[in-house]
BABA-972753 format. One record per atom (N, C-alpha, C): x, z, y; atom name. Coordinates in Angstrom, 1 decimal. Each point is the difference from the previous one (the first is absolute). Layout:
REM BABA-972753
<r><px>X</px><pz>Z</pz><py>Y</py><site>CA</site></r>
...
REM end
This chain:
REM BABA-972753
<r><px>33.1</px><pz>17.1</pz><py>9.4</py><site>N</site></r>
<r><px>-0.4</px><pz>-1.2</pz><py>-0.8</py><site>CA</site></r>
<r><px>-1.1</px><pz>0.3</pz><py>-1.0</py><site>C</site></r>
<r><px>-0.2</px><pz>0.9</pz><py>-0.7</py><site>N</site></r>
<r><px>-0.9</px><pz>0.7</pz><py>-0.9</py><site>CA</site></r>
<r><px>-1.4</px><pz>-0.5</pz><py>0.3</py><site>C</site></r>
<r><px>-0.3</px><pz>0.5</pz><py>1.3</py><site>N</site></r>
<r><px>-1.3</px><pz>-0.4</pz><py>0.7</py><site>CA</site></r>
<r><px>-0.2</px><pz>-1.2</pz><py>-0.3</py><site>C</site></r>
<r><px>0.8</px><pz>-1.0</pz><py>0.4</py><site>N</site></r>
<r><px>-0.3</px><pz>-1.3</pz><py>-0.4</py><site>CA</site></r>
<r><px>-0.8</px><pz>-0.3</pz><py>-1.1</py><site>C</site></r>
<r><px>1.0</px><pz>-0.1</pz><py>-0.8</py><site>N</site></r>
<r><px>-0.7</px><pz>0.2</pz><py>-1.4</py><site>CA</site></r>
<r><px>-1.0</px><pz>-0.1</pz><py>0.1</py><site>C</site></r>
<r><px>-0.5</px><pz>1.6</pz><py>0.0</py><site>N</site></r>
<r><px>-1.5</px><pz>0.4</pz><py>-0.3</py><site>CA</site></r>
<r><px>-0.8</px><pz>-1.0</pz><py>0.4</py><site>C</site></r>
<r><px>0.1</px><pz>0.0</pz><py>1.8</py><site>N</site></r>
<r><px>-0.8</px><pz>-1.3</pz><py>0.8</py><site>CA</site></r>
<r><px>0.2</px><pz>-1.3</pz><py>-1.0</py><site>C</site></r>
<r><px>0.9</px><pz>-0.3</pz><py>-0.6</py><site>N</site></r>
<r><px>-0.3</px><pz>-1.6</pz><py>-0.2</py><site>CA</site></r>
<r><px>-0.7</px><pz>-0.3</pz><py>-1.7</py><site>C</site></r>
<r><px>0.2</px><pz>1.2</pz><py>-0.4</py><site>N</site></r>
<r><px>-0.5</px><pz>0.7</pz><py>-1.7</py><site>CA</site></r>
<r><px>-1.9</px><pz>-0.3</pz><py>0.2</py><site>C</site></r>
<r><px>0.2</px><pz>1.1</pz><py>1.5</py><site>N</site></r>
<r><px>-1.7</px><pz>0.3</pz><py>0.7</py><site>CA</site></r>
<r><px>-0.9</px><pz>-1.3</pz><py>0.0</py><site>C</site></r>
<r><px>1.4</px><pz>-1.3</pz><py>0.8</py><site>N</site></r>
<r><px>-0.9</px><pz>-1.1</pz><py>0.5</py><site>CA</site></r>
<r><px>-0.5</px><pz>-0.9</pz><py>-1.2</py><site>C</site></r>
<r><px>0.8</px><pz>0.4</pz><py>-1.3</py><site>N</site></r>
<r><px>-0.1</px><pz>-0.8</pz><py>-1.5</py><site>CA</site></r>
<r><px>-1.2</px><pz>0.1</pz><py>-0.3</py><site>C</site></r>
<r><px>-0.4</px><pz>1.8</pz><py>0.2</py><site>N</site></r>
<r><px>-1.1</px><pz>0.4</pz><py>-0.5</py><site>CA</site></r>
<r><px>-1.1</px><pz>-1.0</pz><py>0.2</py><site>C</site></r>
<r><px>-0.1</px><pz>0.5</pz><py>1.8</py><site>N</site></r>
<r><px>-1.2</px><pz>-0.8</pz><py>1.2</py><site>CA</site></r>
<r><px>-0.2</px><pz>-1.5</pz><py>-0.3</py><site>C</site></r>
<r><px>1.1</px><pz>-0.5</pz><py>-0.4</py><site>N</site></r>
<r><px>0.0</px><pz>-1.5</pz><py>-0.4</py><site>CA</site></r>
<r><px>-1.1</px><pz>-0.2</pz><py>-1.2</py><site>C</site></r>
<r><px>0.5</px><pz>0.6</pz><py>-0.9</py><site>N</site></r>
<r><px>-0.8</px><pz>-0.2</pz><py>-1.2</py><site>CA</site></r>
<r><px>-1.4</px><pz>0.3</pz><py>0.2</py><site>C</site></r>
<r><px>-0.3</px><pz>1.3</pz><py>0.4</py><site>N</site></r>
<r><px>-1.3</px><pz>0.4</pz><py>0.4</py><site>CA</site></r>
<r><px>-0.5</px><pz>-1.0</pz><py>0.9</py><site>C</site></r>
<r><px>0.6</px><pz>-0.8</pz><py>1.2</py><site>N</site></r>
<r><px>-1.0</px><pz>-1.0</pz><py>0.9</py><site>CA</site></r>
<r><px>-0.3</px><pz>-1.4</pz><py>-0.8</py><site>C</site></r>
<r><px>1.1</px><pz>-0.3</pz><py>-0.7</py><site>N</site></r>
<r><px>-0.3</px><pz>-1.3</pz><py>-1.1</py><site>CA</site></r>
<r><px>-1.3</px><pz>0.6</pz><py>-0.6</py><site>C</site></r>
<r><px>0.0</px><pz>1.5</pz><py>-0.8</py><site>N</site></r>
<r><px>-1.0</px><pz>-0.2</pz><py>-1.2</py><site>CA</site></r>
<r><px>-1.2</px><pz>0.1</pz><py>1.0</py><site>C</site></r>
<r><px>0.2</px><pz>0.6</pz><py>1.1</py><site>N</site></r>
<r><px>-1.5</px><pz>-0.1</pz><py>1.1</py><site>CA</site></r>
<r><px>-0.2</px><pz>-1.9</pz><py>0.3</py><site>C</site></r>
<r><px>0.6</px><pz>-0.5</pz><py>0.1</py><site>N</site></r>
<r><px>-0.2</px><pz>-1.4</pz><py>0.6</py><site>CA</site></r>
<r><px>-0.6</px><pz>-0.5</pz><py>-1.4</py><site>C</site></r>
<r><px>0.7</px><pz>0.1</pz><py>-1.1</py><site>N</site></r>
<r><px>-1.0</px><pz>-0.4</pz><py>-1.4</py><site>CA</site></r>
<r><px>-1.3</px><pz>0.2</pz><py>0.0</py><site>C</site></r>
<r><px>-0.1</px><pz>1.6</pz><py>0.2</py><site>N</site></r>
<r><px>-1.5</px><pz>0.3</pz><py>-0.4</py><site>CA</site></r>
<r><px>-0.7</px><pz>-0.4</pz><py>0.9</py><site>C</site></r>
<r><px>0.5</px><pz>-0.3</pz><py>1.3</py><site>N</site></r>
<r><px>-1.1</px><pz>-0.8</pz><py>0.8</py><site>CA</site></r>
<r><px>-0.2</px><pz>-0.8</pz><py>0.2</py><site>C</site></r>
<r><px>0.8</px><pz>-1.7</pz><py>-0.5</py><site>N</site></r>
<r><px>-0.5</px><pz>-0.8</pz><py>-0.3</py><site>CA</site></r>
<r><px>-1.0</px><pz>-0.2</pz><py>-1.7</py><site>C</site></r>
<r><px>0.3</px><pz>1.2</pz><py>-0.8</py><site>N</site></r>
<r><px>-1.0</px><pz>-0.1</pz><py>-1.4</py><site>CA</site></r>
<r><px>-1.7</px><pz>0.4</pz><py>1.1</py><site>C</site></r>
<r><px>0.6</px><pz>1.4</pz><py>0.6</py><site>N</site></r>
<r><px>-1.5</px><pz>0.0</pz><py>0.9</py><site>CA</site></r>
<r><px>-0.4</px><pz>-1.1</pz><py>0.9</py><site>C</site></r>
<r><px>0.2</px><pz>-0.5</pz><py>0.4</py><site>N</site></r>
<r><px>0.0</px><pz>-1.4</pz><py>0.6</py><site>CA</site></r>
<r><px>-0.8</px><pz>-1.4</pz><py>-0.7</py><site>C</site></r>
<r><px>0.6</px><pz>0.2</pz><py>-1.1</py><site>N</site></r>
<r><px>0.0</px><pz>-1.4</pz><py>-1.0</py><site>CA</site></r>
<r><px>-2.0</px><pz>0.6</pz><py>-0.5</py><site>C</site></r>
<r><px>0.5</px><pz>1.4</pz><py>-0.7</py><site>N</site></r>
<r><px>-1.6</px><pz>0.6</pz><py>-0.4</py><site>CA</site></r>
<r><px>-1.0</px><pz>0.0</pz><py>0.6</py><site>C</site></r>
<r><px>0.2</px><pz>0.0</pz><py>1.5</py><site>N</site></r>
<r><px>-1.3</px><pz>-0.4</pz><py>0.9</py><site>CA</site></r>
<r><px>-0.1</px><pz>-0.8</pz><py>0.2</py><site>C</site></r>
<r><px>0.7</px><pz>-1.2</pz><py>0.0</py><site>N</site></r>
<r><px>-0.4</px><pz>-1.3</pz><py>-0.6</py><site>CA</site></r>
<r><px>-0.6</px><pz>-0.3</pz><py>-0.9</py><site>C</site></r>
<r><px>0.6</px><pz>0.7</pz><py>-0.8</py><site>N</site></r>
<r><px>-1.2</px><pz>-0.4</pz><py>-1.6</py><site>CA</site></r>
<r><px>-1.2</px><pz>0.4</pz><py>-0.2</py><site>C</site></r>
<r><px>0.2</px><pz>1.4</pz><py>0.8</py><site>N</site></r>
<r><px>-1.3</px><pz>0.5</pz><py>0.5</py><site>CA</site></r>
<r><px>-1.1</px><pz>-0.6</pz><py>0.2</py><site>C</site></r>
<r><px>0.5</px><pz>-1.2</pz><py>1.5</py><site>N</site></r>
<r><px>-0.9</px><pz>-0.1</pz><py>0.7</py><site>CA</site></r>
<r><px>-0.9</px><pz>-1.9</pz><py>-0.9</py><site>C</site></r>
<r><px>1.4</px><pz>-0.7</pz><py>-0.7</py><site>N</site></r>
<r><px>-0.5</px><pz>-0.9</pz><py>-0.7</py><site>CA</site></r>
<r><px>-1.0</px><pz>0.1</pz><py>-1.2</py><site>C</site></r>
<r><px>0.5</px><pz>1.5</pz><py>-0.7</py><site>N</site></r>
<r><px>-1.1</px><pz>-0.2</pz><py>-1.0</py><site>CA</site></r>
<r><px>-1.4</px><pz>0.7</pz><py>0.9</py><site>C</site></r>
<r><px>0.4</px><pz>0.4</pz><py>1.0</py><site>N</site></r>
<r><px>-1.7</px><pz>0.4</pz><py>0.9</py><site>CA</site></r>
<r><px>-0.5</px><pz>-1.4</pz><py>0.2</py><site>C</site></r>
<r><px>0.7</px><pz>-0.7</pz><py>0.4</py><site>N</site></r>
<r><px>-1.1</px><pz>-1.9</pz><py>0.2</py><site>CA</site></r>
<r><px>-0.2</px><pz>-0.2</pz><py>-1.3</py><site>C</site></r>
<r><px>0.6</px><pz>0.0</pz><py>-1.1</py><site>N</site></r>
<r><px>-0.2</px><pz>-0.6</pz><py>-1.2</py><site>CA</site></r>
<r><px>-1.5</px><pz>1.0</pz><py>-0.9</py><site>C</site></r>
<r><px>0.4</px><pz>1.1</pz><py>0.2</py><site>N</site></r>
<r><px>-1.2</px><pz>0.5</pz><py>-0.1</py><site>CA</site></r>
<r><px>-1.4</px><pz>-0.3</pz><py>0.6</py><site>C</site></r>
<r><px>-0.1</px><pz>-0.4</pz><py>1.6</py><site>N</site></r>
<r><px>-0.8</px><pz>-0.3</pz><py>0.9</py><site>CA</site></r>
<r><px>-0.9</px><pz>-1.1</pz><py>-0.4</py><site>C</site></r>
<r><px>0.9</px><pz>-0.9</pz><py>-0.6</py><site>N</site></r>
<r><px>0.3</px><pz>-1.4</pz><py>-0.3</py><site>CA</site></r>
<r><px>-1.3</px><pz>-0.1</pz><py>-1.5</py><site>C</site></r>
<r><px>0.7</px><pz>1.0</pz><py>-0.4</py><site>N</site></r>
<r><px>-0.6</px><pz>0.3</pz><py>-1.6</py><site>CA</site></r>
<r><px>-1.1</px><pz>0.2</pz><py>0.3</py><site>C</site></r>
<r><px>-0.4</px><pz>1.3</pz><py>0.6</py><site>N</site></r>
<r><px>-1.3</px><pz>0.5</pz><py>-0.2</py><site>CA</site></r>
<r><px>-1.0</px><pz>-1.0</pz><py>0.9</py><site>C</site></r>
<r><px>0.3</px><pz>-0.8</pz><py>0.8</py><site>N</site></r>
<r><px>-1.1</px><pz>-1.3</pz><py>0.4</py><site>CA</site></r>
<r><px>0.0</px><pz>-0.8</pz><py>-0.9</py><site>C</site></r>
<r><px>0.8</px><pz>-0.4</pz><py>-0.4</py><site>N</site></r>
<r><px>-0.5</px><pz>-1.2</pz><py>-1.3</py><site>CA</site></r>
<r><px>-0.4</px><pz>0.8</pz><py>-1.3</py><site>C</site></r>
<r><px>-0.1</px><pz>1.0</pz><py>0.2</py><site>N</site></r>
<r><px>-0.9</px><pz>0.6</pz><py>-1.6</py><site>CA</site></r>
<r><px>-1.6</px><pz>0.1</pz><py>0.5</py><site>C</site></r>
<r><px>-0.5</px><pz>0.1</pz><py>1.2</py><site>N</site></r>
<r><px>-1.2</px><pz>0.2</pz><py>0.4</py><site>CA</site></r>
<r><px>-0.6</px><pz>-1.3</pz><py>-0.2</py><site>C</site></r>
REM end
């Protein structure tokens, strides 16, 4: 029974670590979006300044 344990201690860990992965990839996600918005808004800018 020991073994168990560990295994289901192990899968607590894995858990936590794949949530904080699925976080930081929807923040990387969201930031290439904002990325790519303030790229048009810039775009946007520098034609109407000319």
């Amino acid at each position: 029974m020991e073994p168990l344990a560990i295994v289901f201690q192990g899968e607590d860990v894995m858990d936590g670590i794949y949530k904080d992965a699925q976080v930081m990839r929807k923040e990387m996600q969201l930031l290439k979006l904002d990325v790519k918005r303030l790229a048009k808004q810039n775009t946007r800018f520098l034609t109407s300044v000319r």
